[in-house]
mmCIF file of the C-alpha atoms, coordinates in Angstrom:
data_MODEL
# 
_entry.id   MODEL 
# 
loop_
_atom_site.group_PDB 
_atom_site.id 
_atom_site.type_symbol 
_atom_site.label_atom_id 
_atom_site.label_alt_id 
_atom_site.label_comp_id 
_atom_site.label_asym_id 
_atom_site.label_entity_id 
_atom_site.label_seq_id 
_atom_site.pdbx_PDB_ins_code 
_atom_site.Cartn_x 
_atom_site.Cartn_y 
_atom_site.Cartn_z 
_atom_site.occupancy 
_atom_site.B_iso_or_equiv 
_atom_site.pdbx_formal_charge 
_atom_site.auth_seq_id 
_atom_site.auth_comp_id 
_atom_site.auth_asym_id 
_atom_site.auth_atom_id 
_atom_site.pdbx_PDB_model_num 
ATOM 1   C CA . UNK A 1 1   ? -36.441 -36.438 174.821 1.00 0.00 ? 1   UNK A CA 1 
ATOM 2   C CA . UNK A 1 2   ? -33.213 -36.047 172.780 1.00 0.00 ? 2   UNK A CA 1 
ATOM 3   C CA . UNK A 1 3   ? -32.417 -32.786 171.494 1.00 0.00 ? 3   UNK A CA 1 
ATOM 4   C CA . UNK A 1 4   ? -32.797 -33.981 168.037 1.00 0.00 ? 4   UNK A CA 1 
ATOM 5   C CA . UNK A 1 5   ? -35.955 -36.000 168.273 1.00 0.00 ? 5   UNK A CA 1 
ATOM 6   C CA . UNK A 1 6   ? -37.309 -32.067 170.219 1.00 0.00 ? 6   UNK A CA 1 
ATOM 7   C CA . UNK A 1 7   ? -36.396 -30.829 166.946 1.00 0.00 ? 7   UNK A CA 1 
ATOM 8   C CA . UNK A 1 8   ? -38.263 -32.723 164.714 1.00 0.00 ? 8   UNK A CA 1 
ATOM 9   C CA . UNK A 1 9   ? -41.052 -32.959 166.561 1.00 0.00 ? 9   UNK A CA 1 
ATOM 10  C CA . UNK A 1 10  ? -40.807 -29.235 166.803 1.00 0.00 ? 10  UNK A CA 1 
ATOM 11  C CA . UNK A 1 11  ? -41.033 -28.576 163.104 1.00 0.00 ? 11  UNK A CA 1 
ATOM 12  C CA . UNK A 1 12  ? -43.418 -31.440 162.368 1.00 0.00 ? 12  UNK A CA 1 
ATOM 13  C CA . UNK A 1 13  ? -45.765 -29.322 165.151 1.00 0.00 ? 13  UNK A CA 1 
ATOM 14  C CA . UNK A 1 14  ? -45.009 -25.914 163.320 1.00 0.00 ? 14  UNK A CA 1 
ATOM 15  C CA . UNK A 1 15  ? -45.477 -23.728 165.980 1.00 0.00 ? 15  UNK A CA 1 
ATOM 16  C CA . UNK A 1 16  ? -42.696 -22.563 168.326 1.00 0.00 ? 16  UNK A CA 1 
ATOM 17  C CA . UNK A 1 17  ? -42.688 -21.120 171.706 1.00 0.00 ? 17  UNK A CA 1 
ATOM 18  C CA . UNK A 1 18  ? -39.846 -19.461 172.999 1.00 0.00 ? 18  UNK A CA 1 
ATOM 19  C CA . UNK A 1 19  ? -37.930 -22.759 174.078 1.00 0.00 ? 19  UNK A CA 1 
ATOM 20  C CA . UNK A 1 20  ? -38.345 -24.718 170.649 1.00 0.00 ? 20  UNK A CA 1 
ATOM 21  C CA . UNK A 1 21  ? -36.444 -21.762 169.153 1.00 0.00 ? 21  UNK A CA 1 
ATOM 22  C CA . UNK A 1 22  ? -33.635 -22.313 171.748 1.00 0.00 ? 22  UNK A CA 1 
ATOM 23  C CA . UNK A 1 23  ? -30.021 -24.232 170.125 1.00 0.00 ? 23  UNK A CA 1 
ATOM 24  C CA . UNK A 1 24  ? -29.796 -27.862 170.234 1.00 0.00 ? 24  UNK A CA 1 
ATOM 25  C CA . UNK A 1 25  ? -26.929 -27.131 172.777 1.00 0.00 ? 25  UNK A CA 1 
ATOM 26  C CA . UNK A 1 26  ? -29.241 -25.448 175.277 1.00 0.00 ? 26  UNK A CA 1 
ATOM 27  C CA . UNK A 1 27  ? -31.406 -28.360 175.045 1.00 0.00 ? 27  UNK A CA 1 
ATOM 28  C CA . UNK A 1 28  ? -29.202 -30.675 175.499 1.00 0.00 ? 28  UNK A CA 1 
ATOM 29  C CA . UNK A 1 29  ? -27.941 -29.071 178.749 1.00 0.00 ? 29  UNK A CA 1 
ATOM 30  C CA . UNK A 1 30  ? -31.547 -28.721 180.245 1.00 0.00 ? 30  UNK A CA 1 
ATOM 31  C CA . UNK A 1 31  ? -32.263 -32.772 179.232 1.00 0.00 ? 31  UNK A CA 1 
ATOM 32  C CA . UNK A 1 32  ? -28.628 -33.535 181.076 1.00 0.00 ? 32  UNK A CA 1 
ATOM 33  C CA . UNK A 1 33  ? -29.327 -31.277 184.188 1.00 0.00 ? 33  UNK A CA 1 
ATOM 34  C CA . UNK A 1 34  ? -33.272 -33.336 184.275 1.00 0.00 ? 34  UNK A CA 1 
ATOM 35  C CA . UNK A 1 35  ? -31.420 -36.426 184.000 1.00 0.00 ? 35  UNK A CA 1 
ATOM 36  C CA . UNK A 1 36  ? -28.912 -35.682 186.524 1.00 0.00 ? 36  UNK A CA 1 
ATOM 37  C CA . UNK A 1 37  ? -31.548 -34.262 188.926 1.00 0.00 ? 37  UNK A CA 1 
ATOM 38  C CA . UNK A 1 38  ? -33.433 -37.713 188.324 1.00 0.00 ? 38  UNK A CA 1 
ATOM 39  C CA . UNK A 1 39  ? -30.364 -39.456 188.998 1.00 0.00 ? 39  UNK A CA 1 
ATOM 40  C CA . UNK A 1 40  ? -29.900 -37.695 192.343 1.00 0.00 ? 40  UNK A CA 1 
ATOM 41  C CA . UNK A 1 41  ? -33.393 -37.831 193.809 1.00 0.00 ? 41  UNK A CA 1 
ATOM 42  C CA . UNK A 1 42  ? -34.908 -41.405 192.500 1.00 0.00 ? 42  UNK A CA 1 
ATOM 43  C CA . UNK A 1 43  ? -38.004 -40.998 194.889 1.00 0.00 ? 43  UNK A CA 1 
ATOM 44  C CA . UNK A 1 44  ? -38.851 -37.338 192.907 1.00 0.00 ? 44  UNK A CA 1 
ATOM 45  C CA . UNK A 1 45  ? -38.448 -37.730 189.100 1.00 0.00 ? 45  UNK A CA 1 
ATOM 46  C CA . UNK A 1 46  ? -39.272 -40.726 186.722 1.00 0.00 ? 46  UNK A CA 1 
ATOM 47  C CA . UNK A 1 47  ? -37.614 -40.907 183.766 1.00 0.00 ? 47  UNK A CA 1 
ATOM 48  C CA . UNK A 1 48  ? -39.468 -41.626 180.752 1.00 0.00 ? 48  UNK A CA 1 
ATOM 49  C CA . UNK A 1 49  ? -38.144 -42.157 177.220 1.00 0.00 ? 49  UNK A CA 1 
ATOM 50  C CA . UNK A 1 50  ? -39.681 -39.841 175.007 1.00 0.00 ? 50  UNK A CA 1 
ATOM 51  C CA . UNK A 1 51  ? -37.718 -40.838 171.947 1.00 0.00 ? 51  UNK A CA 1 
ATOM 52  C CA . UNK A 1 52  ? -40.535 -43.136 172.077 1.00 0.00 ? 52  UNK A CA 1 
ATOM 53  C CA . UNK A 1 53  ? -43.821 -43.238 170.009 1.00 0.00 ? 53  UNK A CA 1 
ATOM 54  C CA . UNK A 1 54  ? -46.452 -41.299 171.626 1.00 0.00 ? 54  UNK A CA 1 
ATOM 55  C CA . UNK A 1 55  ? -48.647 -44.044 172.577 1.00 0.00 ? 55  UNK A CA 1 
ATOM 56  C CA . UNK A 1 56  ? -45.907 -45.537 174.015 1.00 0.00 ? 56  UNK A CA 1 
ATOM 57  C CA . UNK A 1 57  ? -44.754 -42.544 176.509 1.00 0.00 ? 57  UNK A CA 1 
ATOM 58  C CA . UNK A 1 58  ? -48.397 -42.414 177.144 1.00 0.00 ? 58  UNK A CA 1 
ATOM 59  C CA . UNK A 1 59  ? -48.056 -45.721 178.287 1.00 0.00 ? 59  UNK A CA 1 
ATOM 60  C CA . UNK A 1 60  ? -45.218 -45.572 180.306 1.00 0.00 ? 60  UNK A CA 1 
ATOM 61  C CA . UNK A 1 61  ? -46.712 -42.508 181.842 1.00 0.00 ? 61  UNK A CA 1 
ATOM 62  C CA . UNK A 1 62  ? -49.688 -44.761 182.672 1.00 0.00 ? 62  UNK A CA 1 
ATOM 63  C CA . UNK A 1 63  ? -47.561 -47.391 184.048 1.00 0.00 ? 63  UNK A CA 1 
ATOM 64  C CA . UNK A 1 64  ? -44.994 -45.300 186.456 1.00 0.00 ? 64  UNK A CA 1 
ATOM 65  C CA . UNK A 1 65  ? -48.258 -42.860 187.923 1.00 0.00 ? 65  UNK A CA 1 
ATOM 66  C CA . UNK A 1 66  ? -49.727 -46.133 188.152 1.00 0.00 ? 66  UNK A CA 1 
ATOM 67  C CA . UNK A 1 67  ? -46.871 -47.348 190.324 1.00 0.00 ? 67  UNK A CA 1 
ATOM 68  C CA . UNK A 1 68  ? -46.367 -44.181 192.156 1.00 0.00 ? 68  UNK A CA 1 
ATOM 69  C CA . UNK A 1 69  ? -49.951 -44.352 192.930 1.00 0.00 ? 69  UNK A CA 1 
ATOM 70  C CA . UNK A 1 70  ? -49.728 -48.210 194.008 1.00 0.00 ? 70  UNK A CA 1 
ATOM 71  C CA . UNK A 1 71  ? -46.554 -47.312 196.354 1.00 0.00 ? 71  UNK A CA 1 
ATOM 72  C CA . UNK A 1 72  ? -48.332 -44.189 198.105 1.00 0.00 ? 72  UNK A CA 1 
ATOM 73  C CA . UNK A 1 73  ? -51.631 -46.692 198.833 1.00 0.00 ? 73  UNK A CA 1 
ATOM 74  C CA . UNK A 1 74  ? -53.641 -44.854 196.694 1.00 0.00 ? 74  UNK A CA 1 
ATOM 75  C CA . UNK A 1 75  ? -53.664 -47.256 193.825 1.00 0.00 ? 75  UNK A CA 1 
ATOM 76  C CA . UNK A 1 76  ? -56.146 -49.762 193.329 1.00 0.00 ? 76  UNK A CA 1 
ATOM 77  C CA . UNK A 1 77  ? -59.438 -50.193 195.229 1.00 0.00 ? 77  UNK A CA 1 
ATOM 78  C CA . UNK A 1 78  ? -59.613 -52.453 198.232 1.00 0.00 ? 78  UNK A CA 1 
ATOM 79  C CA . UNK A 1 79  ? -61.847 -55.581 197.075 1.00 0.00 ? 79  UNK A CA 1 
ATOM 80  C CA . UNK A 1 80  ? -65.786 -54.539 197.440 1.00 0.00 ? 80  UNK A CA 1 
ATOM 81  C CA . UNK A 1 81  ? -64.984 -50.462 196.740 1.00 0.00 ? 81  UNK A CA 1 
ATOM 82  C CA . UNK A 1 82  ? -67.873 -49.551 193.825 1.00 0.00 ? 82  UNK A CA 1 
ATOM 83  C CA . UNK A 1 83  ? -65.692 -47.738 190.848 1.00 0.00 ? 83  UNK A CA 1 
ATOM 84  C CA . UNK A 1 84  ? -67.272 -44.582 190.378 1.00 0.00 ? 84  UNK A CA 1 
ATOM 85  C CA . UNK A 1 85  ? -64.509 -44.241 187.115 1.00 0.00 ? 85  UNK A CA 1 
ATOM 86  C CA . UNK A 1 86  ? -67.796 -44.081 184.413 1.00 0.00 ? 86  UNK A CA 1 
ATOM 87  C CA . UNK A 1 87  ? -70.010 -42.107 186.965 1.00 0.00 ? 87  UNK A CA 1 
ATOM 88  C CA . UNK A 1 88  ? -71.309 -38.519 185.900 1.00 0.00 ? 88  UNK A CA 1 
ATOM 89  C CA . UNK A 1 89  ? -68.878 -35.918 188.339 1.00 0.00 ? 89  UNK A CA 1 
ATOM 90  C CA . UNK A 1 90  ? -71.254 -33.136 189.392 1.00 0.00 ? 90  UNK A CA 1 
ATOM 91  C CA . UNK A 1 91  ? -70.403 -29.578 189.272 1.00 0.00 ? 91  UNK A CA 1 
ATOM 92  C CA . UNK A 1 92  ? -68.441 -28.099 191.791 1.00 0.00 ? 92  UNK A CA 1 
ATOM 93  C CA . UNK A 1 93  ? -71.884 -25.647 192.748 1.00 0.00 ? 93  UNK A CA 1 
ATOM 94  C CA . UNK A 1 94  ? -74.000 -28.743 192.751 1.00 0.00 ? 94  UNK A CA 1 
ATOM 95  C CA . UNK A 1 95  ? -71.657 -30.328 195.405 1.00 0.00 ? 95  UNK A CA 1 
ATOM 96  C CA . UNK A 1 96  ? -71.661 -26.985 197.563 1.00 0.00 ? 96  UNK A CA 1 
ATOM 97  C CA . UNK A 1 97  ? -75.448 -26.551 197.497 1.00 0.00 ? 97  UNK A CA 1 
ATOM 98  C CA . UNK A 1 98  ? -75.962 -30.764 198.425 1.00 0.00 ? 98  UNK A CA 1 
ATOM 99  C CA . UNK A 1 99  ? -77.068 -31.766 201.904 1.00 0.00 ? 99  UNK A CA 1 
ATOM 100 C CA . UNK A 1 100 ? -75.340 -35.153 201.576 1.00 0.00 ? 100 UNK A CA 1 
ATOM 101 C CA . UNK A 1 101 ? -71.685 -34.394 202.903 1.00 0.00 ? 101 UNK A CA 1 
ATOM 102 C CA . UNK A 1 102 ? -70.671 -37.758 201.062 1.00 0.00 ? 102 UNK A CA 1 
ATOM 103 C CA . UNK A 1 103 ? -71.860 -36.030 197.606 1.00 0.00 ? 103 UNK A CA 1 
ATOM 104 C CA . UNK A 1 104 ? -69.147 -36.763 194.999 1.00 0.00 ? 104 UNK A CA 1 
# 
């Protein structure tokens, strides 16, 4: 996000932490050293342009964990696998007290 757009979302937000009250100079040098470390390592940073509506980071977020997901194999479900997405997830003490070591 640009320094200025941080800014104004900042004061539209109202409440500050300790790096919202840093200069517009100091942001601007952490957003250039992210970009440059995103330049230099491709496979380890995405770059997303949060200048951007919210719903439409949110998307892009979507999209590039969607890809990253996709490119480690762990993106979509081979054809047959049951989605379990709008199943009821169990406590973590109901799992440890089940017999059924599949249990999810």
């Amino acid at each position: 996000i640009s320094p200025e757009a941080s800014a104004q979302r900042t004061s539209q937000r109202g409440n500050e932490n300790h790096l919202d009250k840093q200069s517009a100079e100091f942001r601007g040098r952490v957003r250039a050293r992210f970009l440059s470390l995103a330049e230099e390592n491709p496979h380890r940073y995405v770059v997303i342009n949060a200048d951007q509506p919210a719903q439409k980071v949110s998307e892009d977020i979507a999209a590039a964990l969607d890809a990253a997901l996709d490119a480690a194999g762990l993106g979509r479900r081979p054809q047959g696998q049951q989605d379990h997405s709008q199943t009821p997830r169990r406590s973590s003490a109901d799992l440890l007290a089940s017999d059924d070591p599949d249990a999810t």
